[in-house]
N, C-alpha and C positions, 0 to 999 in steps of 0.2 A: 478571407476565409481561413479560419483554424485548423492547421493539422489535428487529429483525432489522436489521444495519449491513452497508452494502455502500462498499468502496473504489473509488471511480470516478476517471477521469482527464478534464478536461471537453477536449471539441474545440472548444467556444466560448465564452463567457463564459455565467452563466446567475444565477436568481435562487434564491435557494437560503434557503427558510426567510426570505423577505424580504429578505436579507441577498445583494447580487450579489458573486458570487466568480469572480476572472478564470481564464481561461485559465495554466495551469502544468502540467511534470510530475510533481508533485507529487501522491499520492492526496487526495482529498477524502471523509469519511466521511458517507456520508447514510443515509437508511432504504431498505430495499429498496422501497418503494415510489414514495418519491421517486425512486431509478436507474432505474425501471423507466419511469418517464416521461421522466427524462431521453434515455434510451436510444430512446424513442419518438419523442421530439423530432429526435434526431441529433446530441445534446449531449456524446454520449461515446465518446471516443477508441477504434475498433474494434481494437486491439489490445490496450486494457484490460476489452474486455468480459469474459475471461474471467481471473477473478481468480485468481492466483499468490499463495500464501504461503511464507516462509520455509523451512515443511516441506516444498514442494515443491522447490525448489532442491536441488541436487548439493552434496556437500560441497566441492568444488573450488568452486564459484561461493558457496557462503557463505566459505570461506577467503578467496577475493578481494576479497570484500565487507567481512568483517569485519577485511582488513589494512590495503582504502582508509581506512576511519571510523578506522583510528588504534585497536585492539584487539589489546593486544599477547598474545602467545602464540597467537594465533587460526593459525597453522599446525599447532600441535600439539595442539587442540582435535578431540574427535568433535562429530559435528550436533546432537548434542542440547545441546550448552554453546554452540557457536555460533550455534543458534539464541537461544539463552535470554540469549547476549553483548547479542544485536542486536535484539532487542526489550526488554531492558532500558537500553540505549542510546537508541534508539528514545523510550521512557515519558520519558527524563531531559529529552530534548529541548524 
């Protein structure tokens, strides 16, 4: 059985698995239980409480996204390749 991973954004710095991980906009993966404390604290960014994925996005806003990363053809890409551009982008990284 799979621990449950939640994307958080911190609003402050915090200690994370022992390990303190600063402030950025960058997502941070932890366990849903750890965000849920986080979130209790006042640790995470209330505009990333509610988490956004890829499939949620508009094709227009993954096009734009996958033209900024440098993805070429990504205007002539359906959502479902554009997603799968930029989460396999994304892993590379």
């Amino acid at each position: 059985m799979s621990e449950t991973k939640e994307n958080i954004v911190l609003a402050m710095p915090a200690r994370i698995n022992g390990k303190l991980v600063p402030v950025t906009d960058e997502p941070v993966s932890v366990s849903a239980e750890v965000a849920e404390q986080l979130r209790a604290a006042g640790a995470v960014k209330e505009q990333e409480q509610k988490q956004r994925t890829l499939n949620d996005l508009k094709v227009d806003e993954l096009k734009t996204i996958a033209t900024a990363k440098g993805i070429e053809g990504a205007d002539g890409m359906k959502k479902a390749d554009l997603v799968e551009a930029l989460e396999k982008l994304e892993a590379d990284q």
